[in-house]
TORDREN-277328 format. One record per residue (C-alpha): x, y, z. Coordinates in pm, whole numbers, plus 32768, in hexadecimal, padded with zeros to 4 digits. Example, Ala and Ser with C-alpha at 12.3 -4.5 7.8 and 13.67 -1.06 7.14 Angstrom:
2
<site <84CE,7E3E,830C>>
<site <8557,7F96,82CA>>
REM end
This chain:
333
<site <6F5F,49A7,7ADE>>
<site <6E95,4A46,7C13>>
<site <6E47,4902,7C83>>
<site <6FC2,487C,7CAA>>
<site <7024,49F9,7D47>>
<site <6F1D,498A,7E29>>
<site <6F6C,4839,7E80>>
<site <7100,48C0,7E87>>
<site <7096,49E3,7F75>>
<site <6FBC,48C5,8056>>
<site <711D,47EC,8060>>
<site <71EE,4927,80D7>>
<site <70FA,4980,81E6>>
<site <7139,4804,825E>>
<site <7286,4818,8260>>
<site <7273,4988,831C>>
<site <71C7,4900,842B>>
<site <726D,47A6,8439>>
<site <7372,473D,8526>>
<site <7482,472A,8460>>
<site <75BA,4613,84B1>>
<site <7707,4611,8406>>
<site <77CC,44AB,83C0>>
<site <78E7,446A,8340>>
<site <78C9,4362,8227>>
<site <79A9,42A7,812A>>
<site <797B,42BA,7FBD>>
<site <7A3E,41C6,7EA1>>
<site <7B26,4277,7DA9>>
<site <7A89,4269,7C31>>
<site <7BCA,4177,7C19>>
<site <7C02,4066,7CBD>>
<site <7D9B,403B,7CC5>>
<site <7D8E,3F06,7D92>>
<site <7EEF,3E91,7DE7>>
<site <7FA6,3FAF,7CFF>>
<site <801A,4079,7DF8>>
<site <8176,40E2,7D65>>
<site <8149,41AF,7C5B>>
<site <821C,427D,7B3B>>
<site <8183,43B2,7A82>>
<site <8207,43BC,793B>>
<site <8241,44F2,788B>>
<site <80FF,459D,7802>>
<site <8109,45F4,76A9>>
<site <806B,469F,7575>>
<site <7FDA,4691,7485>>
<site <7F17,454A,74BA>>
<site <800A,442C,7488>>
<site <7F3C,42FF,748A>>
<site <7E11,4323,7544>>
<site <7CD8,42C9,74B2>>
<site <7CBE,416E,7461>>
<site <7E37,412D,7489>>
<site <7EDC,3FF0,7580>>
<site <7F95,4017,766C>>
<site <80D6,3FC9,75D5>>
<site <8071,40CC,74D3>>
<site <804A,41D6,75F6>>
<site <8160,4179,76B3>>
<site <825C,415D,758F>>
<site <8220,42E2,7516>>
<site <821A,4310,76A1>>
<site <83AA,4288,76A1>>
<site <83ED,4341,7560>>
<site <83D7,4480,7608>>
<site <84AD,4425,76EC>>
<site <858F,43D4,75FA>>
<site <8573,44CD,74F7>>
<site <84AE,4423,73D3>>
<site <83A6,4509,7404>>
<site <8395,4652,7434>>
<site <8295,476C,745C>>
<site <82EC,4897,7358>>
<site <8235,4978,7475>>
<site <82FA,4A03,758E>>
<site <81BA,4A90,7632>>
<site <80F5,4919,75D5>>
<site <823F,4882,7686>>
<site <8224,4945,77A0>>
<site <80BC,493C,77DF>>
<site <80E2,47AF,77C0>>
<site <8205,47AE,78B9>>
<site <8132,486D,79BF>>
<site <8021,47A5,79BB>>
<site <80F9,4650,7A14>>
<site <819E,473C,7B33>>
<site <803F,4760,7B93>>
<site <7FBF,45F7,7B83>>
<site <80EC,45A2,7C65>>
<site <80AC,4683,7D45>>
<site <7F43,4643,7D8C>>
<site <7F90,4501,7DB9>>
<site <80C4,44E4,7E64>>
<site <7FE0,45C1,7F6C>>
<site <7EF9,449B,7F9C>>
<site <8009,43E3,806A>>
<site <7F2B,42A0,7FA6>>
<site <8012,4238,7E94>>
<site <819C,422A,7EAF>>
<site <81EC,432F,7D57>>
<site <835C,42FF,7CDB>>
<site <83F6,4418,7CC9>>
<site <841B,4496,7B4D>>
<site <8596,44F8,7B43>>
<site <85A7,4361,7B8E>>
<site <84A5,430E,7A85>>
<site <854F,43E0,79AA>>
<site <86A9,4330,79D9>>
<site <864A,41AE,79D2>>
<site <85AC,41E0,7872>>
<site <86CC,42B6,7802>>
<site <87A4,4197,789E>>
<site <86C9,40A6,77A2>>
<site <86DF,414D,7684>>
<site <85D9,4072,75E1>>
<site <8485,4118,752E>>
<site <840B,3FC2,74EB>>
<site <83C9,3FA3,767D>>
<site <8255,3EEF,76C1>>
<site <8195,3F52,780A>>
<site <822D,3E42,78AB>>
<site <835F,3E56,7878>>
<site <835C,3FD2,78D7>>
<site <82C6,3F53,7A11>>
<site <8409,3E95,7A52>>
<site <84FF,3FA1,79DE>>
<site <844F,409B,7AC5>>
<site <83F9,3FA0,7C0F>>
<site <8276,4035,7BF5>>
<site <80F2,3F4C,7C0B>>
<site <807C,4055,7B1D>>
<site <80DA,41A6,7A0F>>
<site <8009,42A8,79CA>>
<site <803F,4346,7889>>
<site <7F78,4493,782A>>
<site <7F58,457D,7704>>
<site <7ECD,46CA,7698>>
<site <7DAB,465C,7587>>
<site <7D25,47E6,755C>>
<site <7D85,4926,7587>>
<site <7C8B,4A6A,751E>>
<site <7CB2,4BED,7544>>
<site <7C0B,4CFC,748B>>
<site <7BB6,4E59,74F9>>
<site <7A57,4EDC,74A5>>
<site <79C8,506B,74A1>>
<site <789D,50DD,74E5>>
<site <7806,525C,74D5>>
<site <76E2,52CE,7538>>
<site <7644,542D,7598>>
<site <7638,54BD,7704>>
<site <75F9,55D5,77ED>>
<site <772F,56B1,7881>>
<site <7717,572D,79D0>>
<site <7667,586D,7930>>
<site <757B,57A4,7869>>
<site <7600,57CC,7734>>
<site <761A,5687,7651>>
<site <7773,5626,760B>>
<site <77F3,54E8,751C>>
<site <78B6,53DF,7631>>
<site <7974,52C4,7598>>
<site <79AE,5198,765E>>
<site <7AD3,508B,75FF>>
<site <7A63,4F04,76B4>>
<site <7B92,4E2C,7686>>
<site <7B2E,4C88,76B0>>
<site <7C32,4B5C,76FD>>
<site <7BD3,49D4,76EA>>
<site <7CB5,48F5,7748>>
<site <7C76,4768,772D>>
<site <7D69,4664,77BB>>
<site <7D61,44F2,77DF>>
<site <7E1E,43FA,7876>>
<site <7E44,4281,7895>>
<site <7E97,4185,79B5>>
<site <7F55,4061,7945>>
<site <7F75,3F38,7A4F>>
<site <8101,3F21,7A0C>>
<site <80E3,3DA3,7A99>>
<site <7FF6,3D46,7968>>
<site <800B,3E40,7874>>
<site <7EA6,3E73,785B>>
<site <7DEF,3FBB,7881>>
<site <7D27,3FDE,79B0>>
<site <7C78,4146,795F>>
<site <7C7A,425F,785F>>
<site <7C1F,43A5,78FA>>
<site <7BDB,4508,7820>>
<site <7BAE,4629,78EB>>
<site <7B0D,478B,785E>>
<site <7B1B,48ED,78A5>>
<site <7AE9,4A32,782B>>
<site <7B0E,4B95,78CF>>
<site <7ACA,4D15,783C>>
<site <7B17,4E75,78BE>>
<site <7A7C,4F98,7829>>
<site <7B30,50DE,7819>>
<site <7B04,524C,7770>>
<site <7C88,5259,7707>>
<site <7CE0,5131,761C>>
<site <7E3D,5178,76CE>>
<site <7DDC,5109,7825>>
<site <7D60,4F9D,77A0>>
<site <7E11,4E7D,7853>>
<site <7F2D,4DD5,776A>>
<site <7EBA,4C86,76FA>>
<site <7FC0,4BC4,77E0>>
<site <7F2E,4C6B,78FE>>
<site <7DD2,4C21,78AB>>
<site <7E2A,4A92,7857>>
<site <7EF3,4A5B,7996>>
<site <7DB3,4AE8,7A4A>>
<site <7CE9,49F4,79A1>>
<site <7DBA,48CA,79B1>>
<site <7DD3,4935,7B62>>
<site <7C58,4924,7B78>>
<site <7C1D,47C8,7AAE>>
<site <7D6F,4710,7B11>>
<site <7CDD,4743,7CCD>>
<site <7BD2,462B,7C4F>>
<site <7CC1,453D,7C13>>
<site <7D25,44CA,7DB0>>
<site <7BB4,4470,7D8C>>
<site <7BA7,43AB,7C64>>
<site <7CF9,42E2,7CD0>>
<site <7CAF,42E4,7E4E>>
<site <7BBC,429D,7F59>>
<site <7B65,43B9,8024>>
<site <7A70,442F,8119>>
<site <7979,4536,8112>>
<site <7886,45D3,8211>>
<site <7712,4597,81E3>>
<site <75DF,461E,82B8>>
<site <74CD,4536,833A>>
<site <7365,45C7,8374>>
<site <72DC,455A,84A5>>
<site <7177,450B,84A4>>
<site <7094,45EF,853C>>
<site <6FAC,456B,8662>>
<site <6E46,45BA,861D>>
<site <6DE5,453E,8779>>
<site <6E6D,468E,8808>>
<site <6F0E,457E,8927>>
<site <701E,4670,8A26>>
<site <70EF,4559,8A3C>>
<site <7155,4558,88C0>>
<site <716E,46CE,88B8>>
<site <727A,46AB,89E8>>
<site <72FC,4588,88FF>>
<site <732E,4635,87C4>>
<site <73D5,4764,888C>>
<site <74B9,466B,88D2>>
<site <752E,460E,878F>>
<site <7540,475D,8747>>
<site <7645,4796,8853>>
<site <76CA,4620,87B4>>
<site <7683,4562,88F0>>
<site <764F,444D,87ED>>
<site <7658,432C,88CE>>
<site <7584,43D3,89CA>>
<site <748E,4422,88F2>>
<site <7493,42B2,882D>>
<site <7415,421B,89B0>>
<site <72F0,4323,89C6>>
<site <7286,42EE,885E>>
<site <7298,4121,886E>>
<site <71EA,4159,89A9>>
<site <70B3,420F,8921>>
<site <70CB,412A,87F4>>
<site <70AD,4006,88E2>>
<site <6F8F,4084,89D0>>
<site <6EBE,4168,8904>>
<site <6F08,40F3,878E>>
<site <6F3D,4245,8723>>
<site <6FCB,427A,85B5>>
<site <7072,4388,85F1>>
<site <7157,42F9,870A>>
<site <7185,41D8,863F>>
<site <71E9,4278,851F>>
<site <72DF,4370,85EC>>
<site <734D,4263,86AC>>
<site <73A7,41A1,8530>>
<site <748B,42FD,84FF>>
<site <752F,42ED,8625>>
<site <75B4,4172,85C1>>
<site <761F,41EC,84A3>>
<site <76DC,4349,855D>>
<site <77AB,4272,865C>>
<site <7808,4180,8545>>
<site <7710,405E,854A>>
<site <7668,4072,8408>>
<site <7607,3EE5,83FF>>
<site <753F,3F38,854B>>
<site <74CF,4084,8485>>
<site <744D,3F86,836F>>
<site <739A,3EA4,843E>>
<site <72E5,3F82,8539>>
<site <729C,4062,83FC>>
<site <71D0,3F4F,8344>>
<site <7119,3F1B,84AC>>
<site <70B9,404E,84C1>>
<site <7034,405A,8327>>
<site <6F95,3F14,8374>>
<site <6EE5,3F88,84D0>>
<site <6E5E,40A5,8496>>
<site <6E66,40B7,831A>>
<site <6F08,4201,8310>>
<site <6F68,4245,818F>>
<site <70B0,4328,81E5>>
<site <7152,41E9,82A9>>
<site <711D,413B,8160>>
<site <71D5,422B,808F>>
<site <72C4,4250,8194>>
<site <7326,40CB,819D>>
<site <737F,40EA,8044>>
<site <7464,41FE,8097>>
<site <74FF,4113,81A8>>
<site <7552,4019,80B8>>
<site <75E8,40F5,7FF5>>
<site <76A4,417F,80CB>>
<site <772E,4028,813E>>
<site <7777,3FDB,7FEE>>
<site <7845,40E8,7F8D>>
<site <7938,40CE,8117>>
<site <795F,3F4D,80CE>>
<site <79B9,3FA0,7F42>>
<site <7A98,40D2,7FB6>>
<site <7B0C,3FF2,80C0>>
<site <7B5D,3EDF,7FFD>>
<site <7C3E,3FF3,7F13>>
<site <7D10,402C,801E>>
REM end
């Protein structure tokens, strides 16, 4: 244990005194939608109605009988809950300005207008106009208040009994994507939470409503990413120059102040004359900063083989990575 605080503590103090670069960078949704870019949310429900190891028809037929009125939850609360988590998936998603998400009042009147349970995926598709449907229910719901008492000292010192009242809420939900064009099922997602609030009057505990829809606003914001590319800012360590050279001092005060292009000239130029890892490395970061990350790549294994420096090795198979996962998120959109 002392020796990973130690090697932890040895990784922050590199960091510290590290020039530090931010980039912008492209990362894949957990799903890749492909072509299904019009989209209807179904109604959520619950209980479960055919999750598990169900088809698709088999999800998407209870899915319609809600809509019709073959099945019904017997809890208000359960109904309501369900309802405001499909606002909520709309919502997120209709903020992502990625898919096209029909609007429900529509959904809800085209399979009214059918008036057909025995609807498969595909043929929903074609009632509703969509390349996909997600579907979503409620699989567990959990509340249950717990006391505790224990002995401590007033204000004068004296010992006084204090009772304590800790009220915890889970909340799983999953949902499907259904590729409306084939009927097939392109991913199954469940999403967990939980959430507790301790008070010393049982009376000024959270209703369970409160508490759920709290929950199911804290897992439900990870769904954009799991349906849509998006980018992220990362930091890039620069490397630092043990030749105590001016010239890459004035160079990496430069891409502090984000002179990037600047500074990538000084650093290849050093790399070329003097063969000095440091430059070449920086110079590798600065490709990858103004958006060449093939010419990041390249110069980066140069600089590994040259003058065998074991961070450019490490860092090359960060390159790649990150190269896979723009062309992959690219290729999403």
């Amino acid at each position: 244990m002392k020796k990973l605080c130690l090697a932890l503590s040895v990784f922050s103090l590199f960091l510290a005194c590290s020039t530090m670069v931010p980039v912008e960078v492209m990362k894949p949704a957990e799903v890749n939608m492909g072509t299904m870019k019009t989209i209807a949310i179904l109604n959520f429900g619950y209980p479960d109605l055919g999750y598990g190891d169900a088809t698709a028809e088999v999800v998407i037929r209870n899915t319609v009988g809600r809509y019709l009125g073959s099945r019904r939850s017997r809890n208000s609360a359960q109904e309501q809950l369900a309802k405001y988590a499909t606002d909520k998936f709309i919502s997120l998603l209709v903020k992502t300005d990625y898919f096209t998400v029909m609007d429900p009042s529509n959904v809800t009147g085209a399979i009214m207008k059918a008036d057909r349970l025995n609807l498969s995926p595909v043929e929903l598709g074609e009632v509703l106009g969509t390349d996909a449907l997600i579907t979503g229910s409620i699989t567990y719901l959990n509340a249950n208040i717990d006391s505790k008492s224990y002995q401590k000292k007033d204000s004068k010192g004296r010992l006084i009994f204090v009772t304590t009242y800790t009220k915890k809420a889970e909340v799983t939900l999953s949902y499907r994507v259904v590729n409306s064009q084939t009927g097939q099922v392109v991913a199954v997602k469940q999403l967990k939470g939980d959430a507790a609030r301790e008070e010393s009057d049982p009376d000024d505990l959270p209703g369970d409503l409160g508490m759920y829809e709290s929950i199911l606003d804290r897992i439900l914001s990870a769904v954009p990413r799991q349906l849509v590319p998006y980018k992220v800012t990362e930091y890039r360590a620069l490397l630092a120059d043990e030749t105590k050279d001016e010239e890459m001092k004035r160079l990496d005060e430069l891409t502090r102040k984000k002179f990037y292009a600047d500074a990538l000239a000084g650093y290849l130029e050093i790399w070329k004359n003097k063969r000095n890892a440091a430059a070449g490395y920086n110079a590798a970061i600065m490709l990858e900063i103004t958006g060449d990350i093939d010419g990041a790549i390249a110069l980066m294994i140069e600089v590994a083989g040259t003058a065998k420096n074991e961070r450019a090795l490490k860092e090359i198979e960060r390159l790649n990575r990150t190269k896979a996962e723009a062309e992959a998120a690219a290729e999403q959109r």
